[in-house]
N, C-alpha and C positions, 0 to 999 in steps of 0.2 A: 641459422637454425634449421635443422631438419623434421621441424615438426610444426603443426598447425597449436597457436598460439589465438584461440578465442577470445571475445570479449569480456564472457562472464562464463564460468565453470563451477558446480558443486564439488566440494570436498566431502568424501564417503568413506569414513574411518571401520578399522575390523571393529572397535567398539559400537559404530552405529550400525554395523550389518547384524552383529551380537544383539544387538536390542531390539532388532525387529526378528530376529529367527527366536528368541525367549518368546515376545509374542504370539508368535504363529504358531508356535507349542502350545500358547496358553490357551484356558476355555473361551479367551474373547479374541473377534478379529473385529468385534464392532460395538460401540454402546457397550464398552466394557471400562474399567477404570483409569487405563494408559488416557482414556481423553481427558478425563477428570482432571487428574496428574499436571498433564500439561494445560492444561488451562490455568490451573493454581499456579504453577512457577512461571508460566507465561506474563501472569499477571503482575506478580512478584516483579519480577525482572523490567519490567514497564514501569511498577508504582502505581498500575491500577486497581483499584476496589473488585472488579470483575473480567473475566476474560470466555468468551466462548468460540470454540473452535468448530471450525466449516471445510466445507472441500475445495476451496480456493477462495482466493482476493476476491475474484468478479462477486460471488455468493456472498460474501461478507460483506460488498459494497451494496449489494442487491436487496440484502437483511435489514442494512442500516438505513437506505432509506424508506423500508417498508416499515420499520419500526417508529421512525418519524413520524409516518401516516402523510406519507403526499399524498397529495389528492390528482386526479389525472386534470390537465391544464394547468396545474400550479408552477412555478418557475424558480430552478436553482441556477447558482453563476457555479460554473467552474473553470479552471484554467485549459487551455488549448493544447500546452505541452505538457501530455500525459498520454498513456496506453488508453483504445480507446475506452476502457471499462470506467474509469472516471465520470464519465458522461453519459454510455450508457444505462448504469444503473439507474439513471434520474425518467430514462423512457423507460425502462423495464415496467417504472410505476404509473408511466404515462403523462409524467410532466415536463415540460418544456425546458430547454438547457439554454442559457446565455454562457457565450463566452467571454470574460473577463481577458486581457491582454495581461503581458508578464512584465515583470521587472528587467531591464537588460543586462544589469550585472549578478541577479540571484538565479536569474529564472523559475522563479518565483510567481504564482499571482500578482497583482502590483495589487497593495491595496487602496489608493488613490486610485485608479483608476477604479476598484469595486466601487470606492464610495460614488464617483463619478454616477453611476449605472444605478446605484441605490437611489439617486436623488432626482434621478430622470426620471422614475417610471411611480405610479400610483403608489402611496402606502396600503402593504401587505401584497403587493402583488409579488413580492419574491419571497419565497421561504426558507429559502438558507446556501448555505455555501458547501461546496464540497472543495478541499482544499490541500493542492499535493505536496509531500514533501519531495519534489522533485531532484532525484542523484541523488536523495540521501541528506541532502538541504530541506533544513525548518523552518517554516513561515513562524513569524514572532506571534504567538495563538492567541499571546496577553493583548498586541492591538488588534488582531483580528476581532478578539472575543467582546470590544470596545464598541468595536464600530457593528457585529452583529447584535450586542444588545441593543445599541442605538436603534437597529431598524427592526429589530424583534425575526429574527433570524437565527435559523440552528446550526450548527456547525460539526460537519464530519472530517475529519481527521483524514486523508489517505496517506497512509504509514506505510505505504509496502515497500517503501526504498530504504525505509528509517529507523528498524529496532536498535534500541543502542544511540539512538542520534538523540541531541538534546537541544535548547537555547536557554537563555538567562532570560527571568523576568525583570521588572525596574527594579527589586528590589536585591538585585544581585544573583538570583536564588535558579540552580539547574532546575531548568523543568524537561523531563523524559518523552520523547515523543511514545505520544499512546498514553500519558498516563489518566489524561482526560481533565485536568485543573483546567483547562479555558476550551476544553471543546465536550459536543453531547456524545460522539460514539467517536472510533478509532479505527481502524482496519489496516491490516496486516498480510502479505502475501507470502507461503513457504516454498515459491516454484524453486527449480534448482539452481538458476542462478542467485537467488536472494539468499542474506546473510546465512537464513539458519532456512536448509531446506528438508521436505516432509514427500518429495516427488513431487504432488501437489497437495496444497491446503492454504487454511487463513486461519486468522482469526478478528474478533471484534472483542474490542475493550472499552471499557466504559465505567463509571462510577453510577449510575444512575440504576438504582433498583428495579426500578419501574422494565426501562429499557431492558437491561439482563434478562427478567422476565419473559418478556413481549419475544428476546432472540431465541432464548432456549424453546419455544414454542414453535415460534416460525421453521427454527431449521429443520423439526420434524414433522411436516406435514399440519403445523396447525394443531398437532393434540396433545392435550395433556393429560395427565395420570396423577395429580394433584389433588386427593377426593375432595380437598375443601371448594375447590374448584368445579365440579361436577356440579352440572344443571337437569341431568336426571333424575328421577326417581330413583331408590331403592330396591324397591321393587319393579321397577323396568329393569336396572341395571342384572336382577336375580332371574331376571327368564318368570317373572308372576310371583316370585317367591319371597314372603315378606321375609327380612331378614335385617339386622338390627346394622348393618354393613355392606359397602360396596365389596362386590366377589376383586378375588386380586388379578383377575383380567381383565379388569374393565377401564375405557380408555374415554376420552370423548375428542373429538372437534370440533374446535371453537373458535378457528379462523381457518382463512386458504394459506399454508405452506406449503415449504417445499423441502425434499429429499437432500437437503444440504450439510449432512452428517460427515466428519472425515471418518477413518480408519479406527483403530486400536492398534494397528502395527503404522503406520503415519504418523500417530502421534507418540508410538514410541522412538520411533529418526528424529521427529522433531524433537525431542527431550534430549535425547542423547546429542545433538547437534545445539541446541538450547547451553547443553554444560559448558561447551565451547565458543559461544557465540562472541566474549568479549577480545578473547584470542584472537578470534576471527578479525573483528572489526579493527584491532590496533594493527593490525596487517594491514589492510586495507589505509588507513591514515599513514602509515608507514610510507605509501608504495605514490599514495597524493603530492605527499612532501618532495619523493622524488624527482615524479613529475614537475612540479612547483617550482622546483629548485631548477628543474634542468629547460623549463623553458621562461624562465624569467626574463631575460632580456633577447629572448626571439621575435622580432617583428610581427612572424606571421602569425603567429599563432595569441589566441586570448582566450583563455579560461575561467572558470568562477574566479571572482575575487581573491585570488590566495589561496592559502588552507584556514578554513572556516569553521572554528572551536565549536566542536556539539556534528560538522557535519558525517554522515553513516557513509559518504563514499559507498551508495549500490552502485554508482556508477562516477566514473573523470571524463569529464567533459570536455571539447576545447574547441575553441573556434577556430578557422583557418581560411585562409584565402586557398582558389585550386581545390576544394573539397574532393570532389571527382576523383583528380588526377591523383591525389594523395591517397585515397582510400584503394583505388586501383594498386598503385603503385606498393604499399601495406600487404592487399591479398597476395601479389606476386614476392614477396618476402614470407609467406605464410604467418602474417598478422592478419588475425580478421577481428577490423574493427567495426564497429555498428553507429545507426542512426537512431537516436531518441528526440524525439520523434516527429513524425509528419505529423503538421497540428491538424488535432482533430477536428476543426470544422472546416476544410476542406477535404475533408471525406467527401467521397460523393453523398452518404449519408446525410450527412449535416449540413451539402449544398444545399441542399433541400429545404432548407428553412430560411434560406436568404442570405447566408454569408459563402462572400467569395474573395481573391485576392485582392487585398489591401485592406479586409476587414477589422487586420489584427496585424498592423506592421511588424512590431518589435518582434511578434512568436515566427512571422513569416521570415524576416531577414535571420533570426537565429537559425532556424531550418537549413536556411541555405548553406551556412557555414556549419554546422554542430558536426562535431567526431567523437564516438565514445571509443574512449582506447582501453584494450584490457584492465580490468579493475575485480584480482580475486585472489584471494589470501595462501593459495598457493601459486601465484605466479612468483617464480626465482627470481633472485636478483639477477642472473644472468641475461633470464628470458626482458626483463625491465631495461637492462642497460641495452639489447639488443634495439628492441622496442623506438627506443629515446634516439639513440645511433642511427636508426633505419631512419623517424621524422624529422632528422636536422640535416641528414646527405640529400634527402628529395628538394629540401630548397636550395640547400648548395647548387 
């Protein structure tokens, strides 16, 4: 190959450049209808009752647990292998983060081992889970949602690997990730490597009235324009002036938010990129199998369980012995594969709080071997067979 073959790459059709140059003509670049839009088919597309849209994952993760209401000192579990906004959004509010270890064949949170952690420490000192769909792989939400009612715990979704990705409940029956049947909020990221991208943006899904609420507030600084809502007067709101009505500029704050509004041309890429998203994903599982197929009976190499019905492939995963050598050897072929990721309490960050190596075996050995190889709906079959060809001569 004569070209540099990344790990993940947006696809930017003349239709989606057309939909954001309509915008940039139109009277809104912001707080105009395109976010509306996409919110509704966003929703749609999930199976969720609600969807609101932010200017990235991190913001969305950040909404979600402010709409929780953690309190600062309270304490969430979440998994180790994930970006580190997983976990930071839990301090952003000021609460304490436990790490929960992973499953070693899903990579996954385990949840045995949550229950573990649940039954160790006082009732109510943990208030809920944040819980990844890690590559595009579904934690089953119907036992998760089990075991957080058990200990009266909330549960966030992190869906940024997983539009499009599903699992079965007992009763046979798809459930959508995002759509909120066994979790309280959802979150979603549009960076450009992710399914359907927006440059940057997110969003939150959720069935909960309440919450929707609570988000479309937060993201704008805390205010709303709801008159039945307003705690002013009338006449304060009039400058003295009695008057049988709020004037139509009047606005209030009634919490601390934040600036976390996307675009009206963002949300038009995401729409137009939205039209395509399932296109997208059957590539993506297309390209799994491949993979699947062509390293099944390789020694070195081990990968998620197979190809895994419902999973969103944001990313192919594999483990190997020689990581190093193999990833080295990849860039000098111009493949450039990537690592997801160093767990995050080994951050120096989250040294800090008392975990260090051997904290969390199974996230720590997967680290040392994990490889993410190209995983994106326009990579060729060419570029694929090259790919495959290139990691079976390095162990030759």
């Amino acid at each position: 190959m004569d070209h540099i073959i990344p790990y993940g790459k947006q696809n930017i059709t003349e239709a989606d450049i057309q939909a954001v140059i309509n915008t940039l003509k139109s009277d809104f670049l912001t707080q105009g209808p395109k976010i509306e839009e996409f919110e509704e088919k966003f929703a749609h597309y999930v199976g969720a009752n609600y969807a609101v849209a932010v200017s990235n994952g991190t913001a969305a993760l950040h909404l979600a647990v402010m709409a929780l209401e953690l309190k600062p000192g309270e304490k969430v579990i979440t998994t180790p292998i994930t970006f580190a906004a997983s976990a930071n959004c839990i301090r952003y509010c000021g609460g304490d983060v436990i790490f929960s270890d992973i499953d070693p064949k899903t990579y996954l949170i385990d949840v045995d081992k949550l229950r573990n952690i649940l039954i160790s420490v006082k009732p109510g000192e943990i208030k809920g889970i944040v819980s990844v769909d890690f590559a595009g792989n579904s934690v089953n939400y119907q036992e998760l949602r089990k075991l957080a009612d058990e200990f009266n715990l909330w549960i966030i979704e992190d869906a940024c690997h997983s539009p499009g990705g599903y699992f079965y409940n007992s009763d046979g029956v798809k459930v959508n990730c995002g759509a909120g049947d066994y979790v309280d909020l959802a979150v979603f990221s549009f960076h450009p490597v992710k399914h359907i991208a927006c440059g940057e943006g997110g969003m939150i899904t959720t069935n909960n009235q309440l919450l929707y609420k609570k988000l479309l507030t937060l993201r704008t600084h805390g205010i709303v324009k709801d008159e039945s809502l307003f705690q002013n007067s009338k006449l304060f709101a009039n400058g003295g002036v009695d008057m049988d009505s709020y004037p139509n500029w009047y606005m209030e704050m009634h919490s601390l938010g934040y600036n976390y509004r996307i675009t009206d041309f963002q949300a038009a890429l995401g729409l137009s990129q939205l039209g395509r998203a399932e296109e997208g994903l059957g590539r993506r599982r297309e390209i799994a199998k491949r993979y699947n197929e062509a390293f099944k009976d390789e020694p070195f190499l081990k990968g998620q369980s197979g190809y895994v019905d419902g999973h969103a492939y944001h990313l192919y995963i594999v483990e190997v012995e020689d990581r190093l050598g193999l990833y080295n050897y990849l860039r000098e072929k111009g493949i450039y594969s990537q690592i997801h990721y160093i767990p995050c309490h080994l951050m120096p960050y989250y040294r800090n709080y008392g975990y260090n190596e051997g904290s969390l075996p199974i996230a720590e050995r997967y680290y040392a071997r994990c490889l993410s190889l190209p995983m994106y709906p326009t990579l060729s079959d060419e570029e694929l067979s090259f790919i495959i060809r290139t990691i079976i001569e390095y162990y030759e």
